[in-house]
C-alpha positions as CSV (number, residue, x, y, z in Angstrom):
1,X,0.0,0.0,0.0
2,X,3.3,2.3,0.4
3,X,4.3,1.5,-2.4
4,X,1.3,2.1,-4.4
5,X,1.0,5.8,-2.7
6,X,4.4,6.7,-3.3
7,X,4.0,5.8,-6.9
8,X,1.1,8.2,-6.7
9,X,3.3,10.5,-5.2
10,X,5.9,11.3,-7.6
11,X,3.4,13.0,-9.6
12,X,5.6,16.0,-9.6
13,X,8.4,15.8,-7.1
14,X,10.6,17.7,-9.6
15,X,8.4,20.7,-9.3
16,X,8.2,20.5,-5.6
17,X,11.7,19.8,-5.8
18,X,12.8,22.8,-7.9
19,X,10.5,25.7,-6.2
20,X,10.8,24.6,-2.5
21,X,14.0,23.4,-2.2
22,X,16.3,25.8,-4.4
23,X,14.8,29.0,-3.1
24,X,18.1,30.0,-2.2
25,X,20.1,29.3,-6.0
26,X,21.5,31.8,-7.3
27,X,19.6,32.8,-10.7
28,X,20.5,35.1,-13.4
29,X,17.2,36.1,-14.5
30,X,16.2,37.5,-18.4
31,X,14.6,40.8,-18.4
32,X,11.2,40.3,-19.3
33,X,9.8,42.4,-22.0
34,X,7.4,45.4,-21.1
35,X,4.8,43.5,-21.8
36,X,2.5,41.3,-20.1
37,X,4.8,38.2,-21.2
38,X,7.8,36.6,-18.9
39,X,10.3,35.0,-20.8
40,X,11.2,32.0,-18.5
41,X,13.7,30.2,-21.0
42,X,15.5,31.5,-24.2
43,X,18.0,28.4,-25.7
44,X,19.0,31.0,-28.0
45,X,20.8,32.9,-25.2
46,X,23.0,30.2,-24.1
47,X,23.1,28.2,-20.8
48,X,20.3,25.9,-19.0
49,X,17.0,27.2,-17.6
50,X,18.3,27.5,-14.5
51,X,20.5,30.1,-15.5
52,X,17.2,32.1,-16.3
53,X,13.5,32.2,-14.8
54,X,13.6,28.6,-14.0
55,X,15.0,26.3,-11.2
56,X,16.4,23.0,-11.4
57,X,16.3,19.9,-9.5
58,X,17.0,16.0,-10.0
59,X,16.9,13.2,-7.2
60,X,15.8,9.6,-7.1
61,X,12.9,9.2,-4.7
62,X,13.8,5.2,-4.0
63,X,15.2,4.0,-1.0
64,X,18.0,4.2,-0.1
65,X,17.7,7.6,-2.2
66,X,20.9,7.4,-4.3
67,X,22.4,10.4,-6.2
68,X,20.4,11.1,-9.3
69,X,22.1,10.6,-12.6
70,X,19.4,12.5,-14.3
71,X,21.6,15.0,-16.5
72,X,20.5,19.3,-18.3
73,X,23.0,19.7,-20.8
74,X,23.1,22.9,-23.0
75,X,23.6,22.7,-26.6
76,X,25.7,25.3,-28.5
77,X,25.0,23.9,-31.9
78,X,21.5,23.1,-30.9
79,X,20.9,26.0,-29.2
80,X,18.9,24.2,-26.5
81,X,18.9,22.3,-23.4
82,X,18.9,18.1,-23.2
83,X,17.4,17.1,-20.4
84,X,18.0,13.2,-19.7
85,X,16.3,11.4,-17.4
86,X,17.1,7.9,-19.5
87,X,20.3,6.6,-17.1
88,X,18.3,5.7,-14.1
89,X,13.8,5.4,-14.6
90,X,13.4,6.3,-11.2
91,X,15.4,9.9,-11.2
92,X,13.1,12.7,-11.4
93,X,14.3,15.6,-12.7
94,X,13.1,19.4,-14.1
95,X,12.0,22.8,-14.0
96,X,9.7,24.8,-12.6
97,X,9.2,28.9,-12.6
98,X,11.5,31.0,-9.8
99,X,8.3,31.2,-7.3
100,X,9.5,35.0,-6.8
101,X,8.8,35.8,-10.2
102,X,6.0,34.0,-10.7
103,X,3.0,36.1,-12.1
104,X,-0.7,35.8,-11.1
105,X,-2.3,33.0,-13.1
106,X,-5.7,34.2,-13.5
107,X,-8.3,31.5,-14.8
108,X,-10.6,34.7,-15.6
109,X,-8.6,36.9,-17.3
110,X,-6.4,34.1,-19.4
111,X,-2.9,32.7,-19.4
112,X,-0.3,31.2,-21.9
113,X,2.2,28.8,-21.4
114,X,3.8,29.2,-24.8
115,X,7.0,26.5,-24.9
116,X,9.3,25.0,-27.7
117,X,10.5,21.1,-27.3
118,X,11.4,17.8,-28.9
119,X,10.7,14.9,-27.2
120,X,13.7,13.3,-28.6
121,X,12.9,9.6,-26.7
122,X,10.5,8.6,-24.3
123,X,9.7,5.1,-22.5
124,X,7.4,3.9,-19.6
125,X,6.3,1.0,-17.6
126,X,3.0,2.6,-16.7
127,X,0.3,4.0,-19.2
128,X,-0.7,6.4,-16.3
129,X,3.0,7.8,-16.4
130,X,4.8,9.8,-18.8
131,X,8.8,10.6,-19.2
132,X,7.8,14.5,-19.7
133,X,4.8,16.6,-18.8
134,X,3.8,20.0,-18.1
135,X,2.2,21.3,-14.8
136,X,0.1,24.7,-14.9
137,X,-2.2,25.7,-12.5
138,X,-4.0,28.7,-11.9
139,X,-4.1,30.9,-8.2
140,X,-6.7,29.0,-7.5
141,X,-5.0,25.8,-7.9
142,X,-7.1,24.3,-11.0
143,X,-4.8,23.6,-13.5
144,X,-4.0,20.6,-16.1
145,X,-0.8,18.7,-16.3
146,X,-0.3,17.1,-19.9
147,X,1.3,14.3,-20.4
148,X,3.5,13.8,-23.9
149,X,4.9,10.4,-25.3
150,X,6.7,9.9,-28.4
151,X,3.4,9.1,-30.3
152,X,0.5,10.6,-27.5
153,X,-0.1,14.0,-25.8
154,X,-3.0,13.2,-23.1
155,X,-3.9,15.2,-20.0
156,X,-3.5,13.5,-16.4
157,X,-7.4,13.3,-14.8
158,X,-8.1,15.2,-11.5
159,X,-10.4,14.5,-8.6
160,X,-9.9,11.5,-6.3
161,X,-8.1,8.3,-6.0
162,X,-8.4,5.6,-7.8
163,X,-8.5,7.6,-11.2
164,X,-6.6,11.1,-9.7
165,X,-3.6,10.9,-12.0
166,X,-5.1,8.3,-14.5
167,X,-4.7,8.6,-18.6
168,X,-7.1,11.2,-19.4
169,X,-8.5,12.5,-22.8
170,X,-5.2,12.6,-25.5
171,X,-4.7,12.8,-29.0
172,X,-2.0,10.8,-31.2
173,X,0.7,12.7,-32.3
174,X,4.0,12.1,-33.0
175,X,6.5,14.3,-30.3
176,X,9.4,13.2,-31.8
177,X,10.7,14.4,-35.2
178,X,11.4,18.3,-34.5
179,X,11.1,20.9,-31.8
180,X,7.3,21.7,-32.4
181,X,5.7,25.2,-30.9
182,X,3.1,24.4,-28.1
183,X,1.0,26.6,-26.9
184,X,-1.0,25.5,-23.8
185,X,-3.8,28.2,-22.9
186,X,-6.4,28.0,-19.5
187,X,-9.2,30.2,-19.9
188,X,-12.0,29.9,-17.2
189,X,-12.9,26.0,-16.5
190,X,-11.2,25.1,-19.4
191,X,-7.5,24.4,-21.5
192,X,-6.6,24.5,-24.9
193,X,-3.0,22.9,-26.5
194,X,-2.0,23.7,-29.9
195,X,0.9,22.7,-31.8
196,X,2.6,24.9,-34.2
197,X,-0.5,26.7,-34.3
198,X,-2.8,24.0,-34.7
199,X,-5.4,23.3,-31.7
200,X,-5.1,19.4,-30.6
201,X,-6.0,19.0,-27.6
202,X,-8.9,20.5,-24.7
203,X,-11.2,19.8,-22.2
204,X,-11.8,20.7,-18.7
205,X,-9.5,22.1,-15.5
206,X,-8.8,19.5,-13.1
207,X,-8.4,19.9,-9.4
208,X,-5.4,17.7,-8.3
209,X,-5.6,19.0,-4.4
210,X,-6.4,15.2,-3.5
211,X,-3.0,14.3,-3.8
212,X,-1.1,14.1,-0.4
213,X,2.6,13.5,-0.4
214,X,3.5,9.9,1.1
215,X,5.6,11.5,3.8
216,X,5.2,14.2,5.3
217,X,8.6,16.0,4.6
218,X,7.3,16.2,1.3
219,X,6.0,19.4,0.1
220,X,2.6,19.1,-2.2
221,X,3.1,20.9,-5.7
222,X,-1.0,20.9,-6.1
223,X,-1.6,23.2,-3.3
224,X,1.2,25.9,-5.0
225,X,-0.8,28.3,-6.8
226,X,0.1,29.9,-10.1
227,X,2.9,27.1,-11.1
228,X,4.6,26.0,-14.0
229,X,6.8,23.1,-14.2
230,X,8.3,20.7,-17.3
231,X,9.6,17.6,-16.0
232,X,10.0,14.2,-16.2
233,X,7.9,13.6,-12.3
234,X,7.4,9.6,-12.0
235,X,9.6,7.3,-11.0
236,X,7.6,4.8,-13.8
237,X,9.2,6.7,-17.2
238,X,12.1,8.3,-18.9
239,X,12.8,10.3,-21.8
240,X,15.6,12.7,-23.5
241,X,13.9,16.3,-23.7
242,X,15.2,18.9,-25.8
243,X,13.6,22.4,-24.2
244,X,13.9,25.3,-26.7
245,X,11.8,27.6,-25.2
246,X,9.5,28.6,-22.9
247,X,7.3,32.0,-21.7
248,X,4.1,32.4,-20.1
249,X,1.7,35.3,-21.1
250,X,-1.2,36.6,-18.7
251,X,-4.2,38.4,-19.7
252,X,-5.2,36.6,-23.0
253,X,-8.5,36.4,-22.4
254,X,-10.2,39.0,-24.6
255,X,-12.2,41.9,-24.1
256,X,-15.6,42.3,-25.7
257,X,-16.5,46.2,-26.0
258,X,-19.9,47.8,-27.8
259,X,-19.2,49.8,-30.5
260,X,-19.8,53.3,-30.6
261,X,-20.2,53.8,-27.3
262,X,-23.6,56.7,-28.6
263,X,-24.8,56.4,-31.9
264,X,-27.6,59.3,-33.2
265,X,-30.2,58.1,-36.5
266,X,-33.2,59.7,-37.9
267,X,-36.2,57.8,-37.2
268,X,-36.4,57.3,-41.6
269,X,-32.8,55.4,-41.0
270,X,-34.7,51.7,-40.7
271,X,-32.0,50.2,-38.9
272,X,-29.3,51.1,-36.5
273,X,-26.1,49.2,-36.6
274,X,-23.5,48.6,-33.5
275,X,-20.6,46.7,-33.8
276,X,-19.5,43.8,-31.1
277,X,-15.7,43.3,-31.1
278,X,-13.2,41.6,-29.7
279,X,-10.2,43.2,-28.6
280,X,-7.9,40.5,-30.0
281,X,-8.7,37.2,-31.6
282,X,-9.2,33.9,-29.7
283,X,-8.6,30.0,-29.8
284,X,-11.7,29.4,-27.8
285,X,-15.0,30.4,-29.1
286,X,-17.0,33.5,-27.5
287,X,-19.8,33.9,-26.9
288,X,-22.0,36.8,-25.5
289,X,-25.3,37.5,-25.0
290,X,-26.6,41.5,-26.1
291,X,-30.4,43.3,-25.6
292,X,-32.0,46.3,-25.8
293,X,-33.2,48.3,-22.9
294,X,-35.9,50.9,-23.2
295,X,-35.5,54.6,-22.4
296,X,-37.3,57.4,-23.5
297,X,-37.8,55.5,-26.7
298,X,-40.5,53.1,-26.5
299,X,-40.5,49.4,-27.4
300,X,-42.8,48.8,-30.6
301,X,-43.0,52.5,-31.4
302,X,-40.1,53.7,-32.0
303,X,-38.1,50.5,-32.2
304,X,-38.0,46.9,-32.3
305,X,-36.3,45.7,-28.9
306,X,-34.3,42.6,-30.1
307,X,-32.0,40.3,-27.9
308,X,-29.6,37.2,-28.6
309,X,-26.7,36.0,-28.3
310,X,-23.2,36.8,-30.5
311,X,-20.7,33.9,-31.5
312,X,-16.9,34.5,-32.3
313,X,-15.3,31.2,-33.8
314,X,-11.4,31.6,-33.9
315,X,-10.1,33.8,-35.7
316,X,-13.2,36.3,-35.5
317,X,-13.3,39.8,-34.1
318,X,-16.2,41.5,-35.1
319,X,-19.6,40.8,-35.5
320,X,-23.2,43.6,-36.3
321,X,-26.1,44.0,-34.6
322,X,-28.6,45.8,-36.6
323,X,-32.0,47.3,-34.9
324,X,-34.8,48.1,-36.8
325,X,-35.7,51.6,-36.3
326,X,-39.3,52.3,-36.1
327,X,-41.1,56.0,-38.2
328,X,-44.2,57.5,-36.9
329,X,-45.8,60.6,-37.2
330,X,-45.8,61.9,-33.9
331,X,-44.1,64.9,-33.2
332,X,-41.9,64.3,-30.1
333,X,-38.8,65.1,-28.5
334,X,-35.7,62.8,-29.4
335,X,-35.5,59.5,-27.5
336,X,-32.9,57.2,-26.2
337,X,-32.7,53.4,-25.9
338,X,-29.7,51.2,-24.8
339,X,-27.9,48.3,-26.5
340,X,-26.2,46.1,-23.8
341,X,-24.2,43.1,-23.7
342,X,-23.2,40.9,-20.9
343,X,-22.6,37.1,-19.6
344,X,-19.3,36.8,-22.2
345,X,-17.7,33.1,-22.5
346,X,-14.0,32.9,-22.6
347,X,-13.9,37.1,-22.7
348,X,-14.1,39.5,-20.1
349,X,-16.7,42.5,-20.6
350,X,-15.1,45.8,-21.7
351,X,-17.4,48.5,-22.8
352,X,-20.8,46.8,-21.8
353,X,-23.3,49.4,-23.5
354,X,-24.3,51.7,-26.5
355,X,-26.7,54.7,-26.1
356,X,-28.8,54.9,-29.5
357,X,-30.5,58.3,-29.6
358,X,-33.3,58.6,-32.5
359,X,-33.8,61.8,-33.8
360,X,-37.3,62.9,-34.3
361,X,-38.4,64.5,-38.5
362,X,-41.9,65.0,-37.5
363,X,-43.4,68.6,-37.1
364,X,-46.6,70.0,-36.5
365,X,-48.2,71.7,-39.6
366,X,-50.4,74.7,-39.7
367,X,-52.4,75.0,-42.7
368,X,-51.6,78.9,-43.7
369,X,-55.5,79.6,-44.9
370,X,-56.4,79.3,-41.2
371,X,-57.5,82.4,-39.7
372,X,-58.4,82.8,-35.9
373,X,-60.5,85.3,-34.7
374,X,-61.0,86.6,-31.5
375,X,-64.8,88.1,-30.4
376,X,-64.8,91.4,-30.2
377,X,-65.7,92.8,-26.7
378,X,-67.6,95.9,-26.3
379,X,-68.1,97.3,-22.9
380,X,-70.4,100.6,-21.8
């Protein structure tokens, strides 16, 4: 029964490893550009992750714990770092982010893990194991750790024990023949993994807080928020990584903003059009719902209220809404009505409503043969 919990248990050593246990290394951090991306690893800048945003640890969890022979090697010629876990199964070795630098990973407003490797060879003796995986998880603590052989990505499954940590949804592809451009996105309750700009993979956040280390000396990775770590974390597999690249973005999520923000039409216009746009594109789709409100202007008189809900596939950005605009013949003052949107999917809600004013073309006419006439009053 040990056993079988400590197997459990090496989910992720590495990562524990490498951000509670090298607090005090040395790092030489890259600048990260002023922008809302952190650069944690650049192969093309020379020297091994840990010399950047990253930390480093190896160690064989097995009694009698010998040293690890797990090896990080940079590659001049490659320009990129080998990390070889293949000597020894039971070494578990990686990376995971400098906790001091580690930016808010917020499941609302969107994060990017975008990372370039080559998962050069990978074996194991479990098919709930992997020799490589990443590990993301939001402040929160939901996050997904994805699993990659040499002909499978799938995502680890969350929850409880017996299936905590079991082969989850995956998709055959082949890891091996060049570095390959992942880009591994959470967004709300849910993760999206493309390579070289090709979605394969998705589904749902899991919640890996079940997990309790088999001794107690043992820090828990799943209950450190806003954490990224590639590693090789069982003691079941083994592989020979090559890690390019790697940088995590915050606030991808999209915002969804009205536009004009006041639009004036004449009540002859027939319909008023407002535009619903994204402020960047998106690899989820978005969705969000829109209305009208009354104001001064009434429903059915002076327009047709409308409501529904707008869809943004990838790769779209804008989308209309057209109201009808109604004509009458009353002469009356201008009137107002809103256009509002709200409840977005995989957006945030930027500029929410649109003030549509409808300008009145109706006078009162006085036919010019009229002629009033008072009585005349005569008093003594």
């Amino acid at each position: 029964m040990l056993r079988k919990l400590f197997l459990i248990g090496t989910a992720v050593i590495t990562a524990v490893l490498a951000t509670h246990l090298l607090l005090n290394t040395l790092q030489t951090a890259v600048a990260a550009a002023p922008t809302n991306t952190l650069v944690l690893y650049d192969g093309a800048l020379g020297g091994t992750p840990d010399t950047q945003n990253f930390e480093y640890a190896a160690v064989n969890p097995v009694f009698p714990f010998p040293p690890a022979q797990a090896t990080q090697t940079y590659s001049p010629a490659l320009g990129l770092t080998i990390l070889d876990t293949t000597p020894e199964i039971s070494d578990l070795a990686g990376y995971a982010i400098t906790p001091t630098l580690a930016p808010t990973l917020s499941r609302q407003a969107g994060f990017r893990l975008d990372f370039s490797v080559r998962i050069n060879s990978e074996t194991h003796n479990n098919n709930n194991r992997a020799g490589f995986s990443i590990t993301m998880l939001a402040e929160d603590l939901l996050g997904i750790e994805i699993a990659f052989w040499e002909n499978e990505i799938w995502a680890q499954e969350g929850g409880n024990p017996p299936t905590l940590f079991t082969h989850a949804e995956g998709v055959v592809y082949d890891t091996t023949t060049d570095i390959v451009d992942y880009e591994l996105e959470i967004v709300e309750s849910s993760y999206r993994l493309s390579a070289n700009g090709v979605p394969v993979l998705s589904g749902p956040l899991r919640d890996y807080t079940a997990w309790e280390p088999p001794f107690p000396f043992i820090p828990d990775p799943y209950e450190q928020p806003n954490l990224i770590a590639l590693s090789d974390n069982t003691s079941s597999a083994q592989g020979e990584i090559w890690i390019a690249y790697a940088a995590i973005t915050t606030d991808t999520t999209p915002l969804v903003n009205v536009q004009p923000v006041s639009l004036t039409v004449s009540e002859t216009v027939g319909t008023a059009v407002l535009d619903v746009q994204l402020s960047h594109t998106s690899t989820f789709t978005v969705t969000v719902g829109y209305e009208t409100v009354a104001g001064t202007a009434v429903p059915g008189t002076d327009y047709t209220p409308i409501s529904g809900t707008l869809t943004f596939t990838p790769g779209v950005i804008s989308q209309s809404v057209a109201i009808p605009i109604l004509d009458n013949t009353l002469d009356e003052p201008d009137r107002e009505f809103t256009l509002t949107i709200a409840d977005p999917t995989f957006a945030r809600l930027g500029q929410s409503s649109a003030i549509i004013t409808i300008q009145d073309d109706d006078e009162i006419i006085v036919d010019p043969l009229m002629e009033i006439y008072l009585p005349l009053v005569v008093r003594p």
